[in-house]
C-alpha positions, 0 to 999 in steps of 0.5 A: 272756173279756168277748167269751165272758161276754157271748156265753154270757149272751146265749143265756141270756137269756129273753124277758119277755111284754108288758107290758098287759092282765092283767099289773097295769100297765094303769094306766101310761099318761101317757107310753104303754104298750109296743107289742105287736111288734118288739124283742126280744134273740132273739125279733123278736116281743117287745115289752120285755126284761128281763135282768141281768148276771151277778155281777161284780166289779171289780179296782181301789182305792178312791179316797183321798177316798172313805173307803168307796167301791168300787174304780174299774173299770180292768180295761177290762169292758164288757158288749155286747148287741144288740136289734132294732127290726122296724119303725117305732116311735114310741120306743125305750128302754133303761134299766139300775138298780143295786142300790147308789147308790154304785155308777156304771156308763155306758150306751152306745147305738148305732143302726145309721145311728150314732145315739148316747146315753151316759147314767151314773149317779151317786148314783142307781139307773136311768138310761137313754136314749131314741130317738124315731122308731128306725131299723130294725135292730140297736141295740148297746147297752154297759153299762161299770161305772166303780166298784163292788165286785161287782154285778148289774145289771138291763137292758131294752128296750122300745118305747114309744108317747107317749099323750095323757094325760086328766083328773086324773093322780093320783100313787100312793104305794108304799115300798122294801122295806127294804134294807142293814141293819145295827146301825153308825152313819155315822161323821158322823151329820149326813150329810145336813145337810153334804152328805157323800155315802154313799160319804165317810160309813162305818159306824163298826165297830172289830175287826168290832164296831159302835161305836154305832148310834144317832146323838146327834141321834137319841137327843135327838130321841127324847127331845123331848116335842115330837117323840114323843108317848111319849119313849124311850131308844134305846140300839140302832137297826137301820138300813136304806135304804127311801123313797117311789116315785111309780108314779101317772099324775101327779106327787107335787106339793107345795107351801108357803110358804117365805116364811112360814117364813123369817119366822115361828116356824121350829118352827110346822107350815105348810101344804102343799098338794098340786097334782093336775095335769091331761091339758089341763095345768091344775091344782088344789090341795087341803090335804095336812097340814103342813110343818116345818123339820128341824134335823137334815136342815137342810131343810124337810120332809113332816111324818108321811109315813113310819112305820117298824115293828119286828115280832117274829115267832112262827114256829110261831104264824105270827103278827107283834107290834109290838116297836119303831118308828122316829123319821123325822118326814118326807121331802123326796124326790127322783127317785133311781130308778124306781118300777116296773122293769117300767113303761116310764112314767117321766116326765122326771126332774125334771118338777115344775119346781123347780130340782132335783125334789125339792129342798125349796127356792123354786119362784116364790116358794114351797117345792117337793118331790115326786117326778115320776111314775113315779120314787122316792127311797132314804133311805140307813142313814146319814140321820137316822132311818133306823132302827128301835128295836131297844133290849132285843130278843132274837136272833129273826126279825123284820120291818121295816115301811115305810109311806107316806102313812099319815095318808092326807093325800095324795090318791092313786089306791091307798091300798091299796099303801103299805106294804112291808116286809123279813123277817130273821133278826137273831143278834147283829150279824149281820142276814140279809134272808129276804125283801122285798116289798109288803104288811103283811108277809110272812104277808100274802096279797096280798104281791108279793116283790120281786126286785131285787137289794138286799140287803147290801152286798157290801164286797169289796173291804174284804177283798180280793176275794170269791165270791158265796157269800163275800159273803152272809157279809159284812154291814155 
């Protein structure tokens, strides 16, 4: 049956142009751009392939210590595919995203002299592997999912040359277009300060009912004067998983004194300073706002970086009105999945040098956070202030908004591209995704729709199993 599945995809699969000039990627060039040539699934002539999985799920059970992970994969499924390298080529790369960062799969590449890389995922959203210099002929290349409840998961290959990057390399700063909504609080709504993973931190839903949505901490922190300029009771929040990408030639790099802050007044805002790297590989620095210590997050953070918006839509005006904003003061990111799934630009994971990229903690003395280029973070549902404020609003259509950088601290190559946002249908506790994509909204004429494959949840398993059509009739 596997063998048959991954026969019939293969032929279904469509070949994607290459990418560069007139297909809005020219700017990605740090790490190299794809060549216009050998490798392709079917066609020797294309350059870069994209194609997913057919919808799949996995038999199996949630591990005890696990309270809402997916079920292990024990029914031996492995999706194959074959690429084909025509001629020499500076690199090959193979990479895979997947909708949910609790889900785990292992990519497995093989060369045809033998050659082998194994890359998995855990707690992220793309992983993949690389091969400089790839030998001539076919590449096998195995996707094995270790634990999910149902998926699709996106797949490419391309190759690559390495370019010499030149002058400033400027990041640029977009959003993930909202996802995994619903109105249940986490059941420890201090995930991110105990370190519980997403997977040990479920919502709080009694006979299919949310027993609350907005967290204490959420609620004191609403109401401090010190925080919000307009303190507000919140008595139901519309949470959802958003955060920042870095699709720029250069690094998001910050930097601030940590020492300062370990010794002085913890609730003064300090300084932070943004390093603009150079292709010669020296640096400058330039004010970028400030930084704080957040209580709640039990790390340091950003401070006003991002702005999360509730708009009610008039349908047959064809017009959106502010309703509702959200409370998230700051970030501290880390490189979690790809910024753009159609550039083959990531830099190295973890390239900013700090202990773990994005790890809000000492680097030579001094505080570190950022995102490397090319790569971005997910705020998950159950982060403190990952919501909206949706306390008093009727049933309707709505539209959540997520914009970065919205002081315009950090300097940037496209201020233009730092919002996005997610249309829904809101009827009682039931939330419908209509449509995500970049932009103001999704009446903006300029927006792209995104595509990629995240949405609700797919809580399967809590049921016992379920069709595709089934699962858009489950939500969190």
């Amino acid at each position: 049956m596997i063998t048959l599945l991954s026969c019939l995809l293969l032929l279904a699969l469509v070949a994607q142009p290459a990418l560069g000039e007139g297909d809005g990627h020219t700017e990605h060039h740090h790490l190299g751009t794809v060549d216009a040539g050998p490798v392709g699934l079917l066609d020797e002539q294309v350059p870069a392939t994209f194609w997913e999985t057919p919808f799949f799920s996995c038999d199996g059970e949630p591990a005890a210590t696990d309270v809402s992970a997916p079920p292990t994969c024990d029914d031996g499924l492995v999706f194959t595919w074959t690429v084909q390298v025509a001629e020499p080529a500076g690199q090959l790369r193979v990479d895979f995203d997947n909708p949910y960062r609790q889900d785990d799969f292992s990519l497995t590449v093989t060369g045809p002299d033998g050659e082998t890389a194994t890359q998995a995922s855990h707690n992220t959203y793309s992983e993949g592997v690389a091969f400089d210099a790839p030998t001539v002929g076919r590449w096998t290349i195995e996707l094995t999912p270790i634990r999910t409840a149902g998926s699709i998961v996106r797949m490419r290959a391309g190759l690559a040359t390495v370019d010499e990057p030149e002058g400033e390399l400027l990041p640029n700063l977009r959003v993930t277009p909202p996802f995994e909504f619903g109105f249940a609080a986490p059941i420890n709504p201090a995930n991110s300060m105990f370190l519980a993973g997403d997977d040990q931190n479920p919502p709080v839903i009694v006979d299919g009912q949310p027993l609350y949505s907005c967290t204490a901490d959420e609620v004191q922190e609403a109401n401090d004067p010190t925080r919000t300029d307009e303190p507000t009771l919140l008595t139901r929040c519309l949470r959802f998983t958003a955060g920042p990408h870095n699709v720029g030639e250069g690094h998001f790099d910050l930097r601030f004194p940590i020492l300062d802050r370990a010794i002085n007044d913890r609730d003064r805002l300090v300084e932070m300073t943004q390093v603009v790297h150079h292709g010669d590989g020296t640096s400058t620095e330039r004010d970028a706002g400030s930084y704080e210590y957040h209580a709640t997050h039990g790390h340091y953070h950003y401070t006003d970086i991002l702005f999360y918006e509730l708009l009610s839509v008039d349908e047959a005006a064809g017009t959106v009105a502010p309703a509702g904003v959200g409370h998230k003061s700051g970030f501290c990111p880390a490189d979690q999945g790809y910024g753009d799934w159609e550039a083959f630009d990531q830099d190295e994971q973890g390239a900013l040098g700090a202990e773990q990229s994005g790890s809000c903690f000492a680097i030579a003395g001094d505080g570190a956070m950022g995102i490397t280029a090319g790569w971005g973070d997910f705020y998950r549902w159950q982060r403190p202030g990952q919501f909206v404020d949706f306390s008093g609003q009727p049933d309707g259509t709505y539209v959540v908004r997520a914009t970065v950088d919205v002081l315009d601290n950090v300097r940037e190559t496209d201020d233009t591209d730092n919002a996005s946002y997610a249309l829904l249908s809101i009827e009682g506790n039931e939330v419908t995704i209509l449509e995500r994509g970049r932009g103001s909204s999704h009446l903006d004429p300029d927006k792209v729709v995104v595509h990629d494959n995240r949405g609700q949840y797919p809580e399967a398993w809590l049921v016992g199993g379920a069709t595709p059509d089934q699962l858009q009739l489950l939500r969190r």
